[in-house]
Every structure is written in C-alpha cells, then in structure tokens.
N, C-alpha and C positions, 0 to 999 in steps of 0.2 A: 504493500500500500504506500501510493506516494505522498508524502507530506506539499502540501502545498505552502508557500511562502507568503506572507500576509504584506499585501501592495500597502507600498509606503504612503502615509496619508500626507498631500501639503496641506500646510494652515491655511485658512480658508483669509479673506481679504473679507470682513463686515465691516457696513457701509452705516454709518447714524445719518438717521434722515431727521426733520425736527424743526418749530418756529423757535425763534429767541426765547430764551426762559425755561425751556424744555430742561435742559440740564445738561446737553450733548458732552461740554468736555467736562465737566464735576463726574460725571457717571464715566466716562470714557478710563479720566485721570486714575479713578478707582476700581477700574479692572484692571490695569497696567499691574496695580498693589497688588491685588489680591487674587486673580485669577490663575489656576494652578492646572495642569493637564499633563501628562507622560506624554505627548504629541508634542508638546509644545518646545521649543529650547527658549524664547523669550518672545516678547513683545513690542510692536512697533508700533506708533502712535503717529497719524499721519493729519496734520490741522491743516484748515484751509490758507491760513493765514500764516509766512514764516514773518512776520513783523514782530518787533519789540510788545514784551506783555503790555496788555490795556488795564487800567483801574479799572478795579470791581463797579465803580457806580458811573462811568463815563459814559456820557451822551451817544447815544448812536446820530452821526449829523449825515450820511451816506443821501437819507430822505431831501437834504436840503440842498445836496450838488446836482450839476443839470448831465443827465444822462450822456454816454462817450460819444460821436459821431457812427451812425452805421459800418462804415470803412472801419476804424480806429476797434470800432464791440468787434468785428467780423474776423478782424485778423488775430486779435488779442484771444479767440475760441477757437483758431487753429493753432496758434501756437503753442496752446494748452491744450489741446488735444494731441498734438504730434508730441510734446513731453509726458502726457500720461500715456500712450501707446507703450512709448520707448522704457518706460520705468517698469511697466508691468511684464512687458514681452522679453526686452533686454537688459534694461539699468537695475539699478538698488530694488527695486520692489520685487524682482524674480528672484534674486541673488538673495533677499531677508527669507523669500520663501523656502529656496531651493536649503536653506541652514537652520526649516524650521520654527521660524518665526510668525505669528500669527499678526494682520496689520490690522491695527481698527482705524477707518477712516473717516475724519470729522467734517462732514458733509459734503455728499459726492457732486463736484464742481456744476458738470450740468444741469443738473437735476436742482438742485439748488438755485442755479442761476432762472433756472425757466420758472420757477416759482414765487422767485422775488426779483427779479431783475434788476428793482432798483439796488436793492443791495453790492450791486457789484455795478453799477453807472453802464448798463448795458443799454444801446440804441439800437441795435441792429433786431433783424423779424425773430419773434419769438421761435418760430416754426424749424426754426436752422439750431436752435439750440435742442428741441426736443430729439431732431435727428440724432447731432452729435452725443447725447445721451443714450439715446438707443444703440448704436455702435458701440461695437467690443473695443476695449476690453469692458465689464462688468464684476463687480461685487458680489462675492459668494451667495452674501446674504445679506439683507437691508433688514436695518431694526429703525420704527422711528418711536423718537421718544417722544410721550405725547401725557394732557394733565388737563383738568378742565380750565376753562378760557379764560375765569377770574383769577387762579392762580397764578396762571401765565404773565397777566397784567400785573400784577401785584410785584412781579421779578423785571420784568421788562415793560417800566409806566410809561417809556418814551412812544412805543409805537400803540399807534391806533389799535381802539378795539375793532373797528369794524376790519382793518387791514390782517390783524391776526387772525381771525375769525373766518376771513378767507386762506392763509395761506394753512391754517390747520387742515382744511376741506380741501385743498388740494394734497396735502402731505397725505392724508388719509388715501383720497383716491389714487393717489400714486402706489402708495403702499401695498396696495389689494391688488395691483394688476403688475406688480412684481415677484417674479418666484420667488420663494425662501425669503418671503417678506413675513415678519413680526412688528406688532404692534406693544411697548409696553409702556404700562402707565407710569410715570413717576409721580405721582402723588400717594406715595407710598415711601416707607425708609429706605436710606439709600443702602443701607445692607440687604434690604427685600429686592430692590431692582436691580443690584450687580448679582444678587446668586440667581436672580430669573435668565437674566441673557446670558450667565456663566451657563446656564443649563442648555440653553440654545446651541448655544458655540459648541459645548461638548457632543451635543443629540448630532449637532455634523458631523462632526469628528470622528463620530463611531458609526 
C-alpha cells in the first residue's frame, strides 16, 4: 500500500473589506499577535497606505480635495495594477508565500477604490475600476468587517451618515457575490472577533 504524501498547503492571501470604523487594522494588528497555525511560518501585514502613522483622532479631509483628472485616476490604476500583478505572481508576495507566510491585506485596492472613490481623489469611469478588480490576481478569501451604522459613527463622526450607510450596502453586496467571502460583526470583543476569523483562516487551511 502506497502512502501518499500530503500537498503542501500555501497560506492563503485574506482580503479585509470594511467602511471606516469597522476596525480593519485594530483586528488585523491582532491576529499578527495572536494567530497560531502548524501551516503557518509567520505573518505578513499588507496596508493600503505605506505613509507615516496618522493620529488616532485626525480629520479625514480626502472629502474636501477635488477629484484627480481622468488621464492622471487612469494611469495611477495601471500602475497599480501592473505592481500588484508583479508582487503576487513574481515579487515579495509569492516569495512570503512560497516561505509560508500567510498575508492579511488591509483593503483590497480596487474594490475599495470603486466603493468610495472619493477616498482615493479618483476621476476616471467607475466601470474600468470594477474590471480591474475582477482580474486576477484575487484574495483567497475576503472577510468584511462590519457593526451597526450608529457605532460606526460614533468611531468615525467625520463622515456622513447617509455616505456610510451606503458604502456598508455596497460592502455587503460585494461580499455575497465573492467566493470564500465572510461576513463578521465587530460589535462584539475583540478577542471574540480574532478567534472567529482565526477559525476561518484555519477551516482553509485544512
């Protein structure tokens, strides 16, 4: 009887989907802590953002700049896209895989962008970013962290309620029409919500 040899698993790339307030990198920060797995050699923590940390209570003013020129959004979405090809396929992101590393990524760029646009001073047709979202490469698995809508205000008072209110209803419908999408509430402890998606992450893994 032959033994068969058990296929090496790579760690999977999950994606935090989520409006401001949600909690994306507090819950992120602490699975890096505390998330443990025999699969795993370490953890890699990928933000959108490589700028200098921002104050905890600092103004979000992105709403109050006038969007980029179509040309200026159009090329600044391939350019980011030809670097996330290359990271996933060839650079640093295959190379943390190929050593075992599991990447949590803090809000996946297009998907993000076609949701709030203004957040990122995008002018160009929404339509061309849904694409480039669709296109691989792709996140193992998308978790979006989600909490009722007064809370959300309550952490993030700068944005409108009627503005969150929609991008929750879109985060949600995105959610449901992605495979290996989860939904989890954080309006719960934040020890309840890292051992929920530690249980996610592992249910792949195996």
């Amino acid at each position: 009887m032959k033994i068969r040899k058990r296929k090496k698993i790579t760690p999977p790339i999950i994606a935090f989907l989520g409006t401001d307030g949600s909690g994306k990198s507090t819950i992120i920060d602490a699975l890096k802590d505390s998330f443990l797995a025999p699969q795993i050699t370490g953890v890699f923590i990928h933000h959108r953002s490589k700028g200098l940390p921002k104050p905890e209570n600092e103004i979000i003013l992105h709403q109050e700049k006038p969007p980029h020129s179509p040309i200026l959004s159009v090329g600044k979405i391939i350019i980011r896209f030809s670097k996330w090809f290359y990271s996933y396929y060839i650079g640093r992101w295959r190379k943390l895989r190929q050593e075992g590393f599991l990447i949590l990524q803090d809000r996946p760029y297009f998907y993000d962008m076609a949701i709030d646009p203004i957040r990122y001073r995008y002018g160009g047709p929404i339509k061309l970013l849904w694409l480039f979202a669709k296109l691989p490469p792709q996140a193992d698995v998308y978790i979006m962290l989600d909490a009722p809508t007064e809370i959300l205000l309550t952490r993030k008072q700068e944005i409108p309620e009627k503005e969150l209110i929609r991008q929750q209803s879109h985060y949600k419908k995105l959610t449901k029409s992605l495979p290996k999408s989860h939904i989890v509430s954080t309006d719960q402890p934040l020890e309840k919500v890292v051992n929920e998606i530690s249980q996610i992450i592992i249910s792949y893994l195996s």
